[in-house]
C-alpha positions, 0 to 999 in steps of 0.5 A: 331756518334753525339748521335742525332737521328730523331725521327719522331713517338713515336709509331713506336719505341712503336710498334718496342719494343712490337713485339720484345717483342712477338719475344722473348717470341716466341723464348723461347718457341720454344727453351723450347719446342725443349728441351723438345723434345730432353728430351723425345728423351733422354729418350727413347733412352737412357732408356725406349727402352733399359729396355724394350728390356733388358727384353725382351731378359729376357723374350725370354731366359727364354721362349727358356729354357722352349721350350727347356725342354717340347722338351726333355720331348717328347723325353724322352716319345717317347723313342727317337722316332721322330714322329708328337708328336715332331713337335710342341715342336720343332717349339716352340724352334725355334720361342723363339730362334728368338724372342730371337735373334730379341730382341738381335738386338734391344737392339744393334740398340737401343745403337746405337741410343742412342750415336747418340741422345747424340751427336746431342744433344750436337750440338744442345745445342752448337748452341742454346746457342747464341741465349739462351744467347741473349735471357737472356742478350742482348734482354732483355737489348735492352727491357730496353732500348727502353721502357726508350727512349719511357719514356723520348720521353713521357716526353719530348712531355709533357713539355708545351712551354713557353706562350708569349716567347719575340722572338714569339711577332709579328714585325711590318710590316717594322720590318718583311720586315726587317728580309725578306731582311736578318737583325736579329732581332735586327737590324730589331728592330731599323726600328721603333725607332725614330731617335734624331736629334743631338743638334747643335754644335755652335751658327752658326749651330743653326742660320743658315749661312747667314741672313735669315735662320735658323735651322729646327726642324730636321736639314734642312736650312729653310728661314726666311722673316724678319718684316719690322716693326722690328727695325734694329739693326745695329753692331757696328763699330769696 
């Protein structure tokens, strides 16, 4: 990777990191209220449904052995003599004893139940961890790190530019035309400048090469009429 990214709105990344924000809070409270849930679960398998079948097994022994002595005290008054007297007593005996056996299977079913939540819990908590831990670690540290890339985006937006930069002044129209054809700027910069013709390297150049002419003013031979009044001035002999 070259580190660079395009960045083409600052409120998408803004808008990106509030809904991951509202993920996470959604996502903690779910997993809070599964715990709290699995809690309850715990609770009731493990403690509250095995207390109250412990003592309803207390309860119904104890109503068994109560049965059981009114059923011996109608014997003992009939002198062993069966009779409608006994029926009742004797349907007592019976319910208490199944109450009694009733609560025995609860209490056994209930233990069951009780080592089964115990494992579901922990293979619960086995696959809840990631996520519990990304919550805490790398979510957290992703919330960080957008809401800083949002800050320096914010910081870099409000950085002024510069005024009257040099390379923002407006070229002439040869300049830009110059620049349309492919030179740089600072060839382009050279269109406008005047050109200095080069100083004459001899007297030759300066006067020309026959009579009649002389240099112009930007270089070229130009013709000179000569005055007829002039004097002439001949050279000498050698």
């Amino acid at each position: 990777m070259n580190g660079r990214a395009r960045v083409t709105s600052i409120d998408a990344i803004r808008d990106f990191k509030a809904a991951l924000a509202i993920f996470e809070e959604e996502a903690r409270s779910a997993l809070s209220a599964i715990e709290m849930e699995l809690r309850r679960a715990t609770y009731l398998v493990r403690q509250e449904l095995p207390a109250y079948w412990q003592n309803e097994i207390k309860r119904n022994r104890a109503e068994l052995s109560q049965s059981r002595s009114d059923l011996s005290r109608k014997r003992i008054s009939s002198h062993g003599e069966g009779g409608p007297g006994l029926s009742e007593p004797k349907e007592n005996v019976r319910e208490a004893l199944r109450r009694l056996r009733e609560a025995e299977v609860k209490i056994e079913v209930v233990r069951k139940w009780g080592f089964a939540v115990e494992r579901a819990m922990q293979e619960y908590h086995g696959k809840s961890l990631p996520l519990s831990d990304t919550l805490v670690g790398d979510l957290q540290r992703a919330l960080a790190k957008l809401e800083a890339i949002v800050r320096t985006l914010n910081e870099y937006v409000a950085i002024a530019p510069p005024t009257t930069p040099r390379d923002l002044v407006s070229p002439s129209r040869q300049q830009a035309a110059s620049i349309a054809d492919g030179d740089s700027p600072d060839e382009a910069a050279k269109v406008d400048a005047p050109s200095a013709s080069p100083p004459p390297d001899s007297l030759k150049d300066a006067v020309g090469d026959g009579p009649g002419e002389e240099i112009g003013q930007h270089g070229d031979t130009v013709a000179v009429t000569p005055d007829p009044l002039a004097p002439s001035v001949e050279p000498p002999a050698p």
